[in-house]
C-alpha positions in Angstrom: -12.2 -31.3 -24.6 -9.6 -30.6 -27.0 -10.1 -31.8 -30.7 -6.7 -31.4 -31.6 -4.2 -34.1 -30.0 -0.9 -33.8 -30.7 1.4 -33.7 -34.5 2.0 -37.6 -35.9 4.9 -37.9 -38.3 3.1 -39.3 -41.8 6.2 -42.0 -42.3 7.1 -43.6 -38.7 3.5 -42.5 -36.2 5.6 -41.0 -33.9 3.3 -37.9 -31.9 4.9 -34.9 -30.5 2.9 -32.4 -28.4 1.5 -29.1 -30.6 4.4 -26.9 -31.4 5.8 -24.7 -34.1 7.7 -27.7 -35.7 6.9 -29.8 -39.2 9.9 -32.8 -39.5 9.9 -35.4 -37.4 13.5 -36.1 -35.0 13.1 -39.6 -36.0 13.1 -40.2 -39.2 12.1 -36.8 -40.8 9.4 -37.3 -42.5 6.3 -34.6 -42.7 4.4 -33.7 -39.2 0.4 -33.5 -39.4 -2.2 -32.6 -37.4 -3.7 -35.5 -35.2 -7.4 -34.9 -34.5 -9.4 -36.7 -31.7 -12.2 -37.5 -34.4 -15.0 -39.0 -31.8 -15.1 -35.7 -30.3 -14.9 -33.6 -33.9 -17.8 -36.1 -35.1 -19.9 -34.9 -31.7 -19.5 -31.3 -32.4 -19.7 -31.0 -36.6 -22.6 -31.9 -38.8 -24.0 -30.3 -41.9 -26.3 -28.6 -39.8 -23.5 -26.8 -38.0 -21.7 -25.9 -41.0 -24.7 -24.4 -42.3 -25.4 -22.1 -39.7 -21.6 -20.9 -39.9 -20.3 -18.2 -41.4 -20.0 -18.3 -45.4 -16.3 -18.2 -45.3 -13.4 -21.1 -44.4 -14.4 -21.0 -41.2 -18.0 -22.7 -41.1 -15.3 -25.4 -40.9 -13.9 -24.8 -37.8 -14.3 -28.2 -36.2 -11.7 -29.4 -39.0 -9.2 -27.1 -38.4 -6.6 -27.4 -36.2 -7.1 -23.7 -34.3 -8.8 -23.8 -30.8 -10.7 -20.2 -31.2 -12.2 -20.9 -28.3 -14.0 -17.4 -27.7 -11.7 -15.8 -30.4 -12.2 -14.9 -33.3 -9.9 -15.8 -36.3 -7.8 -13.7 -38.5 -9.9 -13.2 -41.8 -10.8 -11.1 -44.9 -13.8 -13.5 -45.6 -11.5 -16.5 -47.3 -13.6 -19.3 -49.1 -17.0 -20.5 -50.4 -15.8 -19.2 -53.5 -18.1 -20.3 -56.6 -18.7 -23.7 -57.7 -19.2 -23.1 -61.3 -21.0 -25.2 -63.7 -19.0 -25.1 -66.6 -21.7 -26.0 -69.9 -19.3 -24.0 -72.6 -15.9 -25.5 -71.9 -17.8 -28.8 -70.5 -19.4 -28.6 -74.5 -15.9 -28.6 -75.7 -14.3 -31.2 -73.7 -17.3 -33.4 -73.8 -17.5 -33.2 -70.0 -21.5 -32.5 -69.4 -20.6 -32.4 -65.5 -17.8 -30.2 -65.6 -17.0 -27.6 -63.0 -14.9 -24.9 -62.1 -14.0 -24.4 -58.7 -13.0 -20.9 -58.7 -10.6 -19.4 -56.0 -9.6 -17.0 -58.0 -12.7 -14.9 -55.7 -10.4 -15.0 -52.9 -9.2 -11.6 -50.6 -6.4 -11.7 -52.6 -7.4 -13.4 -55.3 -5.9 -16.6 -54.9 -6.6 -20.3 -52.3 -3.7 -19.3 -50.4 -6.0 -16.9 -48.4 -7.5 -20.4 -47.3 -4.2 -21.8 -45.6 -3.1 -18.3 -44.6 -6.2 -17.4 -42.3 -5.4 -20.4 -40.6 -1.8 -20.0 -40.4 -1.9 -16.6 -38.6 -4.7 -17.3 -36.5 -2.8 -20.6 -35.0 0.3 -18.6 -35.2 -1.4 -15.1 -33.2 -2.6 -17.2 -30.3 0.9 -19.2 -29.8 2.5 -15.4 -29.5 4.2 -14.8 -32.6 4.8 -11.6 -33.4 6.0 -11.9 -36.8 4.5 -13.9 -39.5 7.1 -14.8 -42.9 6.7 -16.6 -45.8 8.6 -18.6 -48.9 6.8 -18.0 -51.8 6.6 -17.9 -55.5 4.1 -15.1 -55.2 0.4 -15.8 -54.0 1.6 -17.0 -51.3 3.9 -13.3 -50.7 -0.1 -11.5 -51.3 -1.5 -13.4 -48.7 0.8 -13.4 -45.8 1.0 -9.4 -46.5 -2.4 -8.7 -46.3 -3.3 -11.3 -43.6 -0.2 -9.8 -41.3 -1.5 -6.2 -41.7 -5.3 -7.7 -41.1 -3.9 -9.0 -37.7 -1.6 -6.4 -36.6 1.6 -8.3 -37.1 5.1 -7.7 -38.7 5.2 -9.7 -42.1 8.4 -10.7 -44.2 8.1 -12.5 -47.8 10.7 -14.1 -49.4 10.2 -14.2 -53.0 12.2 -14.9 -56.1 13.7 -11.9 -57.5 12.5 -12.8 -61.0 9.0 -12.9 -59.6 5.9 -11.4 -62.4 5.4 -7.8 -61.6 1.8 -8.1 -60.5 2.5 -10.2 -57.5 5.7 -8.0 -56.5 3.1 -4.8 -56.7 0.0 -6.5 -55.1 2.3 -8.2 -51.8 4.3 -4.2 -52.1 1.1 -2.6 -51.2 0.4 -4.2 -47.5 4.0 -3.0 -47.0 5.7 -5.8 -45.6 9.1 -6.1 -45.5 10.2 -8.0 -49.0 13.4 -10.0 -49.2 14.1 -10.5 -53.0 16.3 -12.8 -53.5 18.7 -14.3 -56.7 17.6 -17.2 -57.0 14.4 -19.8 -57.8 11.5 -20.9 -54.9 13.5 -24.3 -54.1 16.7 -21.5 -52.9 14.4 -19.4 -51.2 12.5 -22.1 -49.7 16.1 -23.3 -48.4 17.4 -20.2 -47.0 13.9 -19.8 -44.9 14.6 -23.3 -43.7 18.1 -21.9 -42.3 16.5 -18.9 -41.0 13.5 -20.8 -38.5 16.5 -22.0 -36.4 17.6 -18.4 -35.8 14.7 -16.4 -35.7 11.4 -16.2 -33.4 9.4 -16.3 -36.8 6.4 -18.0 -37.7 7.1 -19.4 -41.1 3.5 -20.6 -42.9 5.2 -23.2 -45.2 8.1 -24.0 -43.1 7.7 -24.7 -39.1 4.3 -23.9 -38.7 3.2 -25.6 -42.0 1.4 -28.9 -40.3 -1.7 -25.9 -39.5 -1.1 -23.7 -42.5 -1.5 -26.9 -44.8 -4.6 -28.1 -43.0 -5.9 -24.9 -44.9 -6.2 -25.7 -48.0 -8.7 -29.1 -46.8 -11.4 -26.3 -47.0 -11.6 -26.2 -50.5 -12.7 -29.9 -51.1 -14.8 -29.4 -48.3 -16.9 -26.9 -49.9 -16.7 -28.7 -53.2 -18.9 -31.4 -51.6 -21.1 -29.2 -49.7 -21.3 -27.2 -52.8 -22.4 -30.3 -54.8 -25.3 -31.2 -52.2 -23.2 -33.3 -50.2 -21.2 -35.7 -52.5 -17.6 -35.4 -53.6 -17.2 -35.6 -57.4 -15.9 -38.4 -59.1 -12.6 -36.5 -59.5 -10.8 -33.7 -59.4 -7.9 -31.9 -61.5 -5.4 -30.3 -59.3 -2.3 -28.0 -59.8 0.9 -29.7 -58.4 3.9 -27.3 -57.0 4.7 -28.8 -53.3 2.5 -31.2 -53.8 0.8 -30.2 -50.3 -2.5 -29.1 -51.6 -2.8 -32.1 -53.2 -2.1 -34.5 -50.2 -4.7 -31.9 -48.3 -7.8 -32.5 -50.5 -6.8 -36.4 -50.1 -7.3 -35.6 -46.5 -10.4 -33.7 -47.0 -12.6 -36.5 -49.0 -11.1 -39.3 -46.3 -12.3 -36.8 -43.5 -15.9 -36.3 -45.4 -16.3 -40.2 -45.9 -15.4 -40.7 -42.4 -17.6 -38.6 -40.3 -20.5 -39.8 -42.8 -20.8 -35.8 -43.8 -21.1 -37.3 -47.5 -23.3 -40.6 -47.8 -24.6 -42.5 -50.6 -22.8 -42.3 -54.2 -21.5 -39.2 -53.2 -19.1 -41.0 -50.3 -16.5 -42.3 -52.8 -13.2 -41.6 -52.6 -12.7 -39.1 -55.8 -9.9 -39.9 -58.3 -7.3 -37.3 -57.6 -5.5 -36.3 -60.5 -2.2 -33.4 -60.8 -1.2 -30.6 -63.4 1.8 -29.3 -63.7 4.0 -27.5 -66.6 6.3 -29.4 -68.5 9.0 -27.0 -67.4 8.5 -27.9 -64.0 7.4 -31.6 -63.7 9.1 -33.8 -61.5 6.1 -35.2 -59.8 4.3 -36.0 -63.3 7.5 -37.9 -64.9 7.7 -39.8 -61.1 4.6 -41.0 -61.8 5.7 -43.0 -65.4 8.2 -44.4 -63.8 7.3 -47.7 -61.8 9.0 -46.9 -58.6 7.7 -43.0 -58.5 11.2 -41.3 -57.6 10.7 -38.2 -57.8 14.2 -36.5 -59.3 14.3 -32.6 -58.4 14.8 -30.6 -61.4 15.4 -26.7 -62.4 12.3 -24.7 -63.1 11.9 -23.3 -66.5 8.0 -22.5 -67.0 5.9 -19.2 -67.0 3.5 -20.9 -64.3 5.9 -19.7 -61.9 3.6 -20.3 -58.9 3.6 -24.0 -58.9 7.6 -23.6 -59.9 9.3 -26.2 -57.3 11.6 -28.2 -58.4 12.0 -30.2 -55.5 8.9 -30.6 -54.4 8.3 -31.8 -50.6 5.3 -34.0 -51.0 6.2 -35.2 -54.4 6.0 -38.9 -53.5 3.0 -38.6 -51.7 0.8 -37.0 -54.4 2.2 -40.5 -57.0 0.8 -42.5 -54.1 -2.1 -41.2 -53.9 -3.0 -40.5 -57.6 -2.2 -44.3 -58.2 -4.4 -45.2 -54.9 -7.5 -43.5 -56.4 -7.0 -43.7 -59.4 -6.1 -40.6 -61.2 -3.0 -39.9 -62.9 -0.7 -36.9 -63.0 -0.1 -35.0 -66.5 1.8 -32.1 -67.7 1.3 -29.3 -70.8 3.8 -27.2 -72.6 4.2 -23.7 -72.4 1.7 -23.0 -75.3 -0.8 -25.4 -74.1 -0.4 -23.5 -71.1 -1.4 -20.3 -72.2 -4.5 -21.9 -74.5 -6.0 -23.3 -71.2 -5.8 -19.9 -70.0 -7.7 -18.7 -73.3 -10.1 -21.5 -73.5 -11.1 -20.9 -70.0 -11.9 -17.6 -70.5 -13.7 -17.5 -73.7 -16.2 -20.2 -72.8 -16.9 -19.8 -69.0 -15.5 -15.9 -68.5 -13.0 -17.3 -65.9 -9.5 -15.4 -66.1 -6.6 -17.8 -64.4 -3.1 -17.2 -64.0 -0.8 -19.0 -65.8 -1.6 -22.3 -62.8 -4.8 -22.3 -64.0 -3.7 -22.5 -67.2 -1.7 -25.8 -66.6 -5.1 -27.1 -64.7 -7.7 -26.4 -67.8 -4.4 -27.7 -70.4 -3.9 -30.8 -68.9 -7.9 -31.0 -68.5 -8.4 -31.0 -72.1 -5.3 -33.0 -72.7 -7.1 -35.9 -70.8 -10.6 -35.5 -72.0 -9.7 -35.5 -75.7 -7.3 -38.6 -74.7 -10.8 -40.1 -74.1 -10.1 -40.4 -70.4 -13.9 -39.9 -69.3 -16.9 -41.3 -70.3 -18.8 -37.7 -70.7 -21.4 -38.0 -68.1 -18.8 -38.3 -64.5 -19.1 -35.3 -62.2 -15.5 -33.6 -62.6 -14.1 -30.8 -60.7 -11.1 -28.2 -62.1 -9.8 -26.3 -59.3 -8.1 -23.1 -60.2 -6.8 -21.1 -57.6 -5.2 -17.7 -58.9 -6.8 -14.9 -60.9 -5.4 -13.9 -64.4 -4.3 -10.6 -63.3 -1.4 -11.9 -61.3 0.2 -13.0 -64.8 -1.3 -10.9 -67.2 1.9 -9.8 -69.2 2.2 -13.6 -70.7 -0.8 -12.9 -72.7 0.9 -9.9 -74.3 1.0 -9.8 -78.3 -1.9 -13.3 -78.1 -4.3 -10.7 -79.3 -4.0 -8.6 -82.4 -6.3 -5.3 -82.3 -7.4 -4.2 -85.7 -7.2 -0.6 -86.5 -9.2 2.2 -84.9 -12.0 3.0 -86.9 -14.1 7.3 -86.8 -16.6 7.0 -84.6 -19.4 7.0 -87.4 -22.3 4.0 -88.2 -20.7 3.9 -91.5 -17.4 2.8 -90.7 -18.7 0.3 -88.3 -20.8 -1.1 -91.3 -18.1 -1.5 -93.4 -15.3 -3.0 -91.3 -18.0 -5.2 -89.9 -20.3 -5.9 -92.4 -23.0 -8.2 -91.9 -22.3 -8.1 -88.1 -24.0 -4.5 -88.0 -27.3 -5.9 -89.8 -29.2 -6.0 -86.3 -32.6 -7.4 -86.6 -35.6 -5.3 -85.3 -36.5 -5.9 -81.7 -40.4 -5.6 -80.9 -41.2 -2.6 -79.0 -38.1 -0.6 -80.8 -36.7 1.0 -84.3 -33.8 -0.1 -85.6 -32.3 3.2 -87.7 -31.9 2.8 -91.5 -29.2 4.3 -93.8 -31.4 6.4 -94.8 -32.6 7.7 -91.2 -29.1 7.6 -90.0 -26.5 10.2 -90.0 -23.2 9.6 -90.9 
């Protein structure tokens, strides 16, 4: 029997059968995946998960793909560390803090998560040629996922997009359509383009499975934990799709009893975003949570969407559960980036950033008591956006290579105390 029954439009219920198609005729809202959940509750359990592969894909009961003997399209996406977080927790006052970290990914960010699902829905429909809108982690994963699987791949990307990403999609050689103009211009060009082409678009017609991704990584969040779901969790905002996802994800959890006890509550879901681009965060201070599209002007270019599609849905559902949605500057941007690196060793791109920034923005606004279980998750690595960092750090000049001339810039730093077992050289033993 099938687990997965038809698509159901979020706003009017009505169902369609399975196809490559996300709005519904009706009234256009957003398509998801209906699930017969009697017959996913007969066939998951945390037993089953268990004995599944340590990847995305331990969930497979929850996702909408019907593998049947298949296998899907995967570079080994998920279970990516759950990190307690003691140093930056110490700052924050947080002594349950902890850092999901996707940055561990294939290609080092969570969109590996909704991409493996996305191609290996889209491979067994037929398609032939997987595409993409993206501000750039999205551009890495379609690449490599498209060359994993044997298919053509096309990324449309911004043409102002951070060298890293341009260099790290470049090297799966797909074919790269840059384009003059921001993510909300690209995204509506691709829109144009599904009504021409025989394409499998991840965030576009085939986004009802692609999004159904990213419910993975608050599923392993709560596995993680020992089978509770934190009391909340930080998470960056750009579509607002990942957000409405891990919603999903805790409501799915609850529901099929696969977290009990204190660990079944629904988590307080709260959003990041950079001032520069934060329509969904100044929706939320206003009392009817209108979401007004605006022009992107941040450095965190990969949450950069000014007209965000599931904007109103993430105010809903912050409000519902209790969480709110904040933003940082530019600066505080790049200190969250810092802080999170010198006290837990994480590197984040410049999303991360805005996730740790408006973290510390809440904690020292006295939002948590200091002992609630709380949950960043950052989901690209550092590397992408390296070059924002440049001139942060000032190097001080080379010094000879000499014991002396590291005394002497350094001082009572080179005063090493004897360790048992061993000699520590003297001035008078050692050479110059």
């Amino acid at each position: 029997m099938s687990r997965i029954l038809s698509l159901q439009c979020r706003e009017c219920g009505t169902e369609i059968p399975v196809s490559p198609t996300h709005v519904c005729d009706l009234c256009f809202g957003p398509l998801d995946v209906r699930y017969d959940y009697a017959e996913v509750a007969r066939r998951v359990s945390r037993e089953s998960i268990s004995a599944g592969p340590p990847s995305i894909w331990r969930y497979r009961e929850l996702l909408p793909v019907e593998l049947d003997d298949d296998e899907p399209v995967t570079l080994g996406e998920g279970f990516t560390p759950l990190v307690h977080a003691p140093n930056l927790g110490e700052v924050l006052g947080l002594r349950n803090l902890y850092i999901k970290n996707d940055t561990m990914n294939p290609t080092n960010s969570f969109k590996d998560r909704v991409v493996s699902v996305a191609v290996s829905w889209a491979r067994r429909q037929g398609f032939e040629t997987i595409a993409c809108a993206s501000t750039g982690n999205l551009a890495n994963a379609v690449a490599a996922y498209a060359a994993r699987a044997g298919l053509r791949g096309y990324v449309f990307i911004p043409a102002n997009l951070e060298e890293a990403k341009v260099a790290t999609t470049a090297v799966f050689r797909p074919t790269m359509v840059r384009i003059n103009g921001n993510y909300d211009e690209v995204n509506r060009l691709c829109t144009e383009l599904v009504d021409l082409l025989d394409w499998a678009f991840c965030n576009i017609n085939i986004r009802p499975f692609y999004s159904e991704g990213s419910k993975t990584l608050t599923y392993e969040t709560a596995e993680q934990l020992g089978w509770r779901l934190p009391d909340e969790i930080v998470i960056p905002i750009a579509s607002g799709c990942q957000f409405v996802k891990h919603h999903r994800a805790a409501r799915e959890l609850i529901d099929l009893g696969l977290v009990t006890g204190s660990g079944a509550a629904m988590p307080r879901l709260t959003g990041a975003q950079a001032l520069g681009c934060s329509p969904v965060a100044a929706a939320f201070q206003r009392a009817d949570g209108h979401v007004v599209p605006v022009r992107p002007d941040t450095i965190a270019k990969s949450i950069a969407i000014g007209n965000p599609s599931d904007g109103g849905y993430v105010v809903r559902i912050a409000r519902s559960t209790g969480g709110v949605v904040d933003c940082v500057t530019e600066e505080e941007i790049l200190e969250g980036m810092e802080l999170l690196a010198r006290t837990e060793g994480i590197f984040t791109e410049t999303a991360g950033g805005v996730t740790v920034g408006v973290l510390a923005k809440l904690a020292r606004a006295g939002r948590w008591r200091h002992d609630e279980t709380v949950v960043a998750y950052i989901t690209g690595h550092g590397l992408k956006t390296a070059e924002v960092l440049n001139g942060r750090s000032q190097l001080e000049e080379a010094i000879p290579p000499s014991v002396r001339a590291f005394r002497e810039r350094f001082g009572a730093a080179a005063e090493v105390p004897a360790v048992a077992g061993r000699r520590v050289p003297t001035a008078a033993t050692t050479p110059a």
